[in-house]
C-alpha distance (Angstrom), angle and dihedral (degrees) to the residues before:
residue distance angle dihedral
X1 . . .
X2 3.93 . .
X3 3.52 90.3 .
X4 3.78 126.0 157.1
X5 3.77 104.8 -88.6
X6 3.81 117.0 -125.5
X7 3.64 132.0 172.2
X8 3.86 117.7 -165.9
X9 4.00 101.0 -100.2
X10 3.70 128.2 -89.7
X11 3.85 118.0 -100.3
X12 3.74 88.4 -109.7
X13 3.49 134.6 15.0
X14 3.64 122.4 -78.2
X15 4.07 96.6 -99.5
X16 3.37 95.7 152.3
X17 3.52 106.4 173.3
X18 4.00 89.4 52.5
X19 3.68 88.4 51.1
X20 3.74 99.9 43.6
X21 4.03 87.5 49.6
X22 3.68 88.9 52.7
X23 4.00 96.9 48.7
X24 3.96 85.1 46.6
X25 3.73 86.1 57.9
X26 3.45 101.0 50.6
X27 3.95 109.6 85.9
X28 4.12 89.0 -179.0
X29 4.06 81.9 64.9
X30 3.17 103.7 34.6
X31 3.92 86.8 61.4
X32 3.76 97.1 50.2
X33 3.97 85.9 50.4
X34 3.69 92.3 48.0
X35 4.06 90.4 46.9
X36 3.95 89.6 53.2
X37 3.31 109.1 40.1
X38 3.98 99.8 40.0
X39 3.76 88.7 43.5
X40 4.26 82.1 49.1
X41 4.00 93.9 45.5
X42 4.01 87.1 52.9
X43 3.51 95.7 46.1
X44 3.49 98.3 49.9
X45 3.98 96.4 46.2
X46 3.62 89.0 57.9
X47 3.84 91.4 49.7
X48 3.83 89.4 51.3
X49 4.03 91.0 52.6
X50 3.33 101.5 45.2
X51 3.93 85.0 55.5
X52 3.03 106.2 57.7
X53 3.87 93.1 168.6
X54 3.95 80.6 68.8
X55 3.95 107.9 112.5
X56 3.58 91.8 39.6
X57 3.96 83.7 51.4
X58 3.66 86.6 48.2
X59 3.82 94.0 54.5
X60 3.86 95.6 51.0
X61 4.10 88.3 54.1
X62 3.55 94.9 52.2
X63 4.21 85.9 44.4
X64 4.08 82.5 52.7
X65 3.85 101.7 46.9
X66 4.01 92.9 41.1
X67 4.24 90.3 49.9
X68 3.82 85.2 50.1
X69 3.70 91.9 43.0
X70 3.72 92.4 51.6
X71 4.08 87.5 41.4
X72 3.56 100.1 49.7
X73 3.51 110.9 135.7
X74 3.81 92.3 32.8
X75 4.03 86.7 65.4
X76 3.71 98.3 35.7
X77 3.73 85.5 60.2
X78 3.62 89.7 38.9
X79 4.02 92.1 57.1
X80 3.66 96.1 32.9
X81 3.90 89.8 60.1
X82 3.59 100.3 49.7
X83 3.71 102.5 38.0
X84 3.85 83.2 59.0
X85 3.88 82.5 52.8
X86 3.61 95.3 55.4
X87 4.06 91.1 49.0
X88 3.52 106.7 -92.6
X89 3.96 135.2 122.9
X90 3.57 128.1 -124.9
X91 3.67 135.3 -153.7
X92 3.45 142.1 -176.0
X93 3.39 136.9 -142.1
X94 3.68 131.0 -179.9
X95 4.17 102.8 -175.5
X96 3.74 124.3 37.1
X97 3.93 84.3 -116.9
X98 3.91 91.4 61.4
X99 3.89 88.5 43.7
X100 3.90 87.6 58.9
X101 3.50 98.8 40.2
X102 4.20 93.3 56.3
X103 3.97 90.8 44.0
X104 4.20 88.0 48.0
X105 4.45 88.8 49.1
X106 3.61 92.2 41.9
X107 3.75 93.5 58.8
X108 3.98 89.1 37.4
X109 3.81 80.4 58.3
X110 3.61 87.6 56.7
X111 2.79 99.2 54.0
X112 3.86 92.7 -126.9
X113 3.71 130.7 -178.2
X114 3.63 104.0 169.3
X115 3.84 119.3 39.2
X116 3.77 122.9 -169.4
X117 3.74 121.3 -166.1
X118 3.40 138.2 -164.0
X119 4.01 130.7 -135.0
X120 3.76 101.0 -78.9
X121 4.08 124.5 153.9
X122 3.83 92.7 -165.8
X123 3.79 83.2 54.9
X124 4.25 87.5 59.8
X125 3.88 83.3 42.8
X126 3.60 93.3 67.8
X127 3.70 99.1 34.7
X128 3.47 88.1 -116.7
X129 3.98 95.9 156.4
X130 3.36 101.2 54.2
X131 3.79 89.7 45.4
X132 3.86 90.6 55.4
X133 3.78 85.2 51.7
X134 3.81 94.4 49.4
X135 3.92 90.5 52.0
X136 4.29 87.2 50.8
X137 3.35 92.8 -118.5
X138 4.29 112.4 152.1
X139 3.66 96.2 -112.4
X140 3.94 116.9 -167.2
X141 3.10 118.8 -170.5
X142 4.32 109.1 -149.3
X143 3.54 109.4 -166.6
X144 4.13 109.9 88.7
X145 3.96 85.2 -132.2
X146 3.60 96.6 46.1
X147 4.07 87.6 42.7
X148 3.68 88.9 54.0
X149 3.64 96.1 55.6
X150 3.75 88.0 43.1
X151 3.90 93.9 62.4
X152 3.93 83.3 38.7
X153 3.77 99.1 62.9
X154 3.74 93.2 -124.8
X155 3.32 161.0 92.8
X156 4.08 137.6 -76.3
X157 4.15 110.5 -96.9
X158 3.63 98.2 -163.4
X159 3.81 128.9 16.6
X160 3.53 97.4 -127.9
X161 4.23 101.7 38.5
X162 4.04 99.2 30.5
X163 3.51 92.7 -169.7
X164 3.85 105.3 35.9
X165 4.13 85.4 125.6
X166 3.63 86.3 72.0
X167 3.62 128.0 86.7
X168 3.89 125.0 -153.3
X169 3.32 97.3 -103.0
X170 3.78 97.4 49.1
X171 3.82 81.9 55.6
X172 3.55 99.1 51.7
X173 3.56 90.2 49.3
X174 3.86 90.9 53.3
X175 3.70 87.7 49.8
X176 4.00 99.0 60.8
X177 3.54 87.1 47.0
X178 3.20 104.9 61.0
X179 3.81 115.1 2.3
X180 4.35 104.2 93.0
X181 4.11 94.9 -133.4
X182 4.31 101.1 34.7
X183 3.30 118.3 -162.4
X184 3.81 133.0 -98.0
X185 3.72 101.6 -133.9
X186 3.62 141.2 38.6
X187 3.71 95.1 -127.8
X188 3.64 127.1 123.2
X189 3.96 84.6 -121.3
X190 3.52 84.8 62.7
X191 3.02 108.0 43.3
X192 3.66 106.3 48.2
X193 4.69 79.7 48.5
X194 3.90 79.6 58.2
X195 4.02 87.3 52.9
X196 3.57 97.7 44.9
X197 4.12 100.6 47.5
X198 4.08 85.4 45.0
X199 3.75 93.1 52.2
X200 4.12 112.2 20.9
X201 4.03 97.9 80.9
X202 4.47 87.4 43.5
X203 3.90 78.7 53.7
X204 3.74 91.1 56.1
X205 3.62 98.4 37.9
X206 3.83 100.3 49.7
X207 3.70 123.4 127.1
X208 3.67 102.0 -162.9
X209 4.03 129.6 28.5
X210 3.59 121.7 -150.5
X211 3.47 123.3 -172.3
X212 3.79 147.6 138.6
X213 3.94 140.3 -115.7
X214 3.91 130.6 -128.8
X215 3.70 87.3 -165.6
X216 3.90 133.7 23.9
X217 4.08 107.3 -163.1
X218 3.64 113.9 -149.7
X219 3.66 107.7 -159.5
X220 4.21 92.3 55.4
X221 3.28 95.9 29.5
X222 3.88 89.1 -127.8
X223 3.71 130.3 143.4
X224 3.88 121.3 -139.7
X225 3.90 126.6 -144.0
X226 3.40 127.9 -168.5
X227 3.75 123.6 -174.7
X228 4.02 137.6 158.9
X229 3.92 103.2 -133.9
X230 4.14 101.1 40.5
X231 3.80 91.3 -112.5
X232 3.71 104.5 125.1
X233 4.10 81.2 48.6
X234 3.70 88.3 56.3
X235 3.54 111.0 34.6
X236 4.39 97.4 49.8
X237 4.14 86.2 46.9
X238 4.13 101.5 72.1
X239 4.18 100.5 34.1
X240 3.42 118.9 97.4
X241 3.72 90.3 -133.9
X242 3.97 132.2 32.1
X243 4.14 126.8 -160.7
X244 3.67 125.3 -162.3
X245 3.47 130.1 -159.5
X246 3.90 122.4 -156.6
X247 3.82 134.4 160.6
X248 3.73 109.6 -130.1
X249 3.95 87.0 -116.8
X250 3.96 86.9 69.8
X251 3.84 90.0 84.1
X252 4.18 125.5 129.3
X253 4.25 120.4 173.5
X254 3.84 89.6 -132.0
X255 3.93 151.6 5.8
X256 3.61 80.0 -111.8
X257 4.10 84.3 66.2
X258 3.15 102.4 43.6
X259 4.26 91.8 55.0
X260 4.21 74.4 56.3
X261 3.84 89.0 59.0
X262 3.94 96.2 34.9
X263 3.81 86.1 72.5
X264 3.34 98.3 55.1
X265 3.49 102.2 42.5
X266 3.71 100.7 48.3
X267 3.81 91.7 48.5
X268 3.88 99.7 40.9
X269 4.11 94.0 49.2
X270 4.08 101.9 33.8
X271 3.43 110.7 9.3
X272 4.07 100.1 -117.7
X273 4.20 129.5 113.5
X274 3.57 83.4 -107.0
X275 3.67 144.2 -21.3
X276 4.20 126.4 -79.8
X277 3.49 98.8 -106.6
X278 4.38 124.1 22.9
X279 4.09 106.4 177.6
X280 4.15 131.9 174.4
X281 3.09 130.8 -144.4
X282 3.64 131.9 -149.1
X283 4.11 126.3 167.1
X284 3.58 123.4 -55.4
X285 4.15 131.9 -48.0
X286 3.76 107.7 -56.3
X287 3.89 127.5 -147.2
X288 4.21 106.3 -70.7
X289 3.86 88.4 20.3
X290 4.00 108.4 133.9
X291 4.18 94.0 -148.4
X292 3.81 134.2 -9.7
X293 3.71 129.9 122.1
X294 3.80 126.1 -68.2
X295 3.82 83.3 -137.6
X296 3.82 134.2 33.8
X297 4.01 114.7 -168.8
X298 3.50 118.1 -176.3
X299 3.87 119.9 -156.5
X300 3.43 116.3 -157.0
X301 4.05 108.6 -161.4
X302 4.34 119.3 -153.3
X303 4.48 95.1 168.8
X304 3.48 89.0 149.9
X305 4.12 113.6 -31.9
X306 3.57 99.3 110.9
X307 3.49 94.1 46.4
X308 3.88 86.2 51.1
X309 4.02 79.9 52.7
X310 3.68 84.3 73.8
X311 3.39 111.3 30.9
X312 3.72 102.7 67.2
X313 3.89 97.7 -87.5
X314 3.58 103.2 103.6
X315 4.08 97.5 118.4
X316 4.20 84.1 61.8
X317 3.89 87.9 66.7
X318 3.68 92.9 60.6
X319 4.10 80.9 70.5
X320 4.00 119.8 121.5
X321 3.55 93.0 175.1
X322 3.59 106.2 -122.3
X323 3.93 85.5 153.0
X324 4.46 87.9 -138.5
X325 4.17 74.4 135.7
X326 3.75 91.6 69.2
X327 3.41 103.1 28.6
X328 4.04 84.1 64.2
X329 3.89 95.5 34.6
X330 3.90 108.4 120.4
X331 3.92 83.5 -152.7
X332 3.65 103.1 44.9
X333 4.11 90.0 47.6
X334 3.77 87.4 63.0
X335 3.78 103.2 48.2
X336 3.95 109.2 11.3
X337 3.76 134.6 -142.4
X338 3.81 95.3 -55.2
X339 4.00 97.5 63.9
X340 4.14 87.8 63.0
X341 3.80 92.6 69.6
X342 3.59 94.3 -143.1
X343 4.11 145.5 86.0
X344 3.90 91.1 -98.4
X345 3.72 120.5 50.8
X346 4.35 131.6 -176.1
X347 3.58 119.0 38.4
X348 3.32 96.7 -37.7
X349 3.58 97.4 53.0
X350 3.72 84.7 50.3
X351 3.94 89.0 63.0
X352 4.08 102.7 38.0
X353 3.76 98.1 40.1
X354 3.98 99.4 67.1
X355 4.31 72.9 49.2
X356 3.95 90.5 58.2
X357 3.68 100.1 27.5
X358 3.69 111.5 30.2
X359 3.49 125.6 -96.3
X360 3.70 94.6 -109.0
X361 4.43 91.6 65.5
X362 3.47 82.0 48.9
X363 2.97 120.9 47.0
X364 3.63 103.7 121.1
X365 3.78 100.3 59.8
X366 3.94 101.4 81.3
X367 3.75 81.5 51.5
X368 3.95 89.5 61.4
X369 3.61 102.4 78.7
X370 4.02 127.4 64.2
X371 3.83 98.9 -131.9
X372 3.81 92.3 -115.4
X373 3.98 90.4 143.5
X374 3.30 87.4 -133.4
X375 4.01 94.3 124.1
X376 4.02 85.7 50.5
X377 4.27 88.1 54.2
X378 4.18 91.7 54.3
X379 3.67 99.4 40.5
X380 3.85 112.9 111.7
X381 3.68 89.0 -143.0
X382 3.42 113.1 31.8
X383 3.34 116.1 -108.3
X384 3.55 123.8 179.2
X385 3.64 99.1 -126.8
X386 3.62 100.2 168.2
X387 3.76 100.9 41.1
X388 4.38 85.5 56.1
X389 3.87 86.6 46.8
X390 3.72 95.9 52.5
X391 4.28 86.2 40.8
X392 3.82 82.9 56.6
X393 3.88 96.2 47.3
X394 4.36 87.9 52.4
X395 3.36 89.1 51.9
X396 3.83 91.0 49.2
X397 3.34 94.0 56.7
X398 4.01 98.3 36.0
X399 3.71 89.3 57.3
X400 3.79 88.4 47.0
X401 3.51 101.4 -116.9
X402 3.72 109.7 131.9
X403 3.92 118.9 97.1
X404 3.83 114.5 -78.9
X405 4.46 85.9 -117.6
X406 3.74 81.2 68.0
X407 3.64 101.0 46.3
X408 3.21 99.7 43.7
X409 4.57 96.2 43.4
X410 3.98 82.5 50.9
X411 3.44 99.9 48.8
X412 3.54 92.2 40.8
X413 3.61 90.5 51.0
X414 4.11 89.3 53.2
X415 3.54 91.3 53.3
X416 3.63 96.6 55.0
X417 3.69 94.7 34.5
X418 4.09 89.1 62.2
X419 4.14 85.1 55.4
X420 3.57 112.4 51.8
X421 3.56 93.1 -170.1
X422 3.38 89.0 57.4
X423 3.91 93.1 41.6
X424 4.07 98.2 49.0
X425 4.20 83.5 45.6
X426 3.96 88.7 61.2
X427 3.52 95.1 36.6
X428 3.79 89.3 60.8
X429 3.84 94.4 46.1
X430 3.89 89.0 46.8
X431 3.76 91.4 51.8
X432 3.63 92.8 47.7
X433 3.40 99.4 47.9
X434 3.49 91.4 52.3
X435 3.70 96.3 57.3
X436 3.75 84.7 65.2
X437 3.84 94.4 65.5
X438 4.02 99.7 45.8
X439 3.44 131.1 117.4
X440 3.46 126.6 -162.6
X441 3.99 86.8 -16.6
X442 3.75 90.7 -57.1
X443 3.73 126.7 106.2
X444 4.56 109.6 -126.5
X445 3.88 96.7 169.4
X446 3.66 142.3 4.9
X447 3.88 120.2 175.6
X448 3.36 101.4 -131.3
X449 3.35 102.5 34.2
X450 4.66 101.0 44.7
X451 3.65 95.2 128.2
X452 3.99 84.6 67.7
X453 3.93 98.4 39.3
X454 3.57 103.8 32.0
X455 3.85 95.6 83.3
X456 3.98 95.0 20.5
X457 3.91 141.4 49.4
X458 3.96 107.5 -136.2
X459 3.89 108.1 -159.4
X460 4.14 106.6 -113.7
X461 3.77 117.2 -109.3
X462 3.60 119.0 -93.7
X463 3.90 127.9 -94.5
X464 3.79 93.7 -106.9
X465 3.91 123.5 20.4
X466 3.58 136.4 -132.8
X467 3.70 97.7 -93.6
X468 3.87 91.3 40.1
X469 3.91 88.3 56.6
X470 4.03 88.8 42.4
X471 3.56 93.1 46.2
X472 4.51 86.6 52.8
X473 4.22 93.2 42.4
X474 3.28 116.1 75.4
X475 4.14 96.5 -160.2
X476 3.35 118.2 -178.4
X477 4.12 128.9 179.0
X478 3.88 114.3 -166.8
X479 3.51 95.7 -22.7
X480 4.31 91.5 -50.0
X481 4.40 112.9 106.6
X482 3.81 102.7 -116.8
C-alpha cells in the first residue's frame, strides 16, 4: 500500500502567488471569507469555554490517534476482518487513481445511472468526481455546499463550508439558472426550499451512494458519518448499493473512541456539542430491515499516508479535518481555499499537498503561513503545524528548489554574517541606500526587495543605529555597562 500518491491534477497550475494576489484583490471574496471564518473563530471559542473539560479532551484524542498511528496494521486487520463479518466488502487502494478506478467499476457493476454523493474531501483527493463524470454516470452531488460548487464549475474552498467563496447572491443566481422550479426570493429560506425540491426525489431514486467516514471503528467494523443537514443519512438509505471511502488514517479501537473524537470535532470545526446528524454503518440491509443497501463496499484509501509514516509526518495523521487551522490562519483569511491550488487548503493543506502533489508544484505553500503557532493552539489534536512547515521549507531548500534570488541573498547573508567586518560594512551600505528611497520617513519601494513594499510602507531605518548609539553612551548601572 506504499504506492506513489497521486491526486487527479488541479484545474490550473499551482501558481500560488498569482492566485493569492488575485483572491487579495477581490473585495466580493474577501467578504464571504471574512463572514465564515470570523463567524467560525466565535463559534468555536464559545464551544471551548463552555467545556471546560476541553484540553484535557484534547489530550486524550491526540493519545487515541498516536496509539492507532503506532498500531496501524494491527487495526486495519482488526477492521478489515470484522466488517467482512458483518457483510460488507473491502477494498484497497494504494494511489488515489486506484481508489477512483474501484469506486467507478463498482457502480458499473451496478449497473448505476444516477449516482448521489455525499460531502467527502477524500472523495476530491482522488478525483473521484470528475472520474464519475468521465464514465457518464449522473453524479449529484447532496450536500448544499458541495451542490453549489457543482452548479459553479469548481472546486471546495474550505473542507468544512465547500462553498464559503460564494456569496448569496451568486447562489441565487446559480439557482434560477439551473434549478427547473427557481425560487421567488433571495432568502436563505428560499433558497435552501429551491435545494431541497431540485435534489429530494434524485435522493430517492439513486442507484449507488457514495460517501465518506470521519471515523472507521475497528472492533465493529462500522464506519461513522457525521453531517449538519441529514443528507448522508438520506441519500445511502434508498440505493441498492452504498460505497465508502476512508483513508486508512481514519481508524479508532472502539465506538467508545470515536464518542472521544466526536467532541472535538464538532466543537473545533462548527462550534456545537456535536453535529445534527452522527450515523454507523455496518454491512448491508439485513432480513426485517426497512431500507439499507443490498451491498456495502468499503474503500480503504493509502495515497500517500504510510509513506508519510516514514517520512517524518506522522503527527499530520492524527488530523480529523475540522479545518479550526484555517479558519484561524492569518494567510488563509486573506485569500481562501482556492489560492492554494490544491484539494486541501490552510495549514494543513500546506503540509499534505507537497504529500499528494510533489513537493516541487508546491513549493510555495509551507511558505504561506507566518509561523505564529496559532494553527498548533486550535487544533483538537495537536498537531505541530509549524514544526512540519519549517520540515517542509529544509527540504525545499535541500533538494534545491527555492528560487536562485533566495539562494543566493541567504547565502550571501551567511557569508557576511560569519565576518562581522564584513557584516557591519553591508549593513551600513544597506542602511544608506535605503535612506535614498524614503518618503516621508517610510520606505514605498525598494528594487530588490518589491514583494515586501509593494503592498506595504516599511518605516526607513533611523539616522544612527542601536549599536552606533551603544557604541557613543557610555551607560553604566551600579558599576556594570548596561
Amino acid at each position: 500500500m506504499s504506492g506513489t500518491p497521486h491526486v487527479s491534477p488541479p484545474a490550473q497550475p499551482l501558481r500560488f502567488h498569482a492566485r493569492a494576489a488575485a483572491a487579495v484583490a477581490d473585495p466580493v471574496l474577501r467578504t464571504a471569507i471574512a463572514r465564515t471564518t470570523d463567524r467560525a473563530e466565535r463559534q468555536r471559542a464559545n464551544a471551548v469555554a463552555e467545556f471546560p473539560q476541553f484540553d484535557d479532551a484534547r489530550l486524550l484524542g491526540k493519545r487515541i490517534k498516536d496509539h492507532v498511528i503506532d498500531n496501524l496494521d494491527h487495526y486495519l486487520v482488526t477492521f478489515e476482518r470484522n466488517a467482512i463479518a458483518s457483510g460488507a466488502q473491502v477494498h484497497w487502494a494504494a494511489t488515489a487513481s486506484e481508489a477512483s478506478h474501484i469506486v467507478v467499476e463498482l457502480c458499473r457493476a451496478a449497473g448505476a445511472r444516477r449516482v448521489t454523493r455525499s460531502k467527502s474531501m477524500l472523495g476530491e483527493e482522488i478525483g473521484l468526481p470528475h472520474a464519475l463524470d468521465e464514465a457518464g454516470f449522473e453524479r449529484v452531488e447532496t450536500d448544499l455546499a458541495e451542490h453549489i460548487v457543482q452548479l459553479g464549475g469548481d472546486t471546495p474552498s474550505h473542507i468544512v463550508w465547500p462553498a464559503m467563496h460564494r456569496t448569496r447572491e451568486q447562489v441565487s443566481a446559480m439557482f434560477h439558472q439551473s434549478h427547473r422550479v427557481p425560487h421567488s426570493e433571495e432568502t436563505i429560506e428560499a433558497l435552501v426550499g429551491s435545494a431541497r425540491r431540485e435534489l429530494r426525489d434524485k435522493f430517492l431514486s439513486a442507484d449507488v451512494a457514495i460517501s465518506g467516514a470521519n471515523f472507521l471503528i475497528a472492533d465493529t467494523g462500522s464506519t461513522c458519518t457525521v453531517t449538519n443537514e441529514g443528507n448522508a443519512e438520506l441519500a445511502t438509505s434508498p440505493p441498492r448499493v452504498h460505497i465508502v471511502t476512508a483513508g486508512i488514517e481514519k481508524l479508532v479501537p472502539s465506538a467508545a473512541h470515536a464518542v472521544a473524537m466526536l467532541r472535538l470535532l464538532a466543537r473545533s470545526a462548527t462550534g456545537a456539542d456535536i453535529t445534527q446528524y452522527t450515523t454507523l454503518h455496518r454491512g448491508p440491509r439485513r432480513p426485517g430491515d426497512h431500507d439499507g443497501p443490498e451491498q456495502f463496499h468499503i474503500v480503504l484509501v493509502d495515497n500517500g499516508r504510510t509513506r508519510m509514516l516514514k517520512e517524518g509526518l506522522r503527527e499530520m495523521l492524527r488530523c480529523i479535518r475540522c479545518g479550526a487551522c484555517m479558519n484561524h490562519c492569518v494567510v488563509f483569511r486573506q485569500i481562501g481555499g482556492h489560492a492554494y491550488g490544491g484539494v486541501y487548503p490552510g495549514p494543513m493543506g500546506a503540509v499534505l499537498t507537497p504529500v499528494l502533489d510533489g513537493l516541487a508544484a508546491s513549493r510555495d505553500l509551507p511558505h504561506a503561513y507566518t509561523l505564529n503557532g496559532r494553527c498548533r493552539e486550535v487544533c483538537p489534536v495537536d498537531i505541530p503545524l509549524p514544526t512540519l512547515l519549517r520540515g517542509w521549507r529544509d527540504r525545499s531548500w535541500r533538494e534545491g528548489l527555492e528560487p536562485p534570488s533566495a539562494r543566493w541573498g541567504i547565502g550571501l547573508f551567511a557569508f557576511a554574517a560569519a565576518r562581522p567586518w564584513l557584516f557591519h560594512l553591508g549593513l551600513s551600505v544597506a542602511l544608506h541606500a535605503m535612506r535614498l528611497f524614503r518618503r516621508k520617513g517610510l520606505l514605498r519601494g525598494l528594487p530588490l526587495l518589491r514583494g515586501w513594499t509593494r503592498h506595504r510602507d516599511f518605516p526607513a531605518p533611523a539616522e544612527r543605529s542601536f549599536m552606533a548609539l551603544y557604541s557613543d553612551t557610555k551607560v553604566h548601572f551600579k558599576g556594570s555597562p548596561v
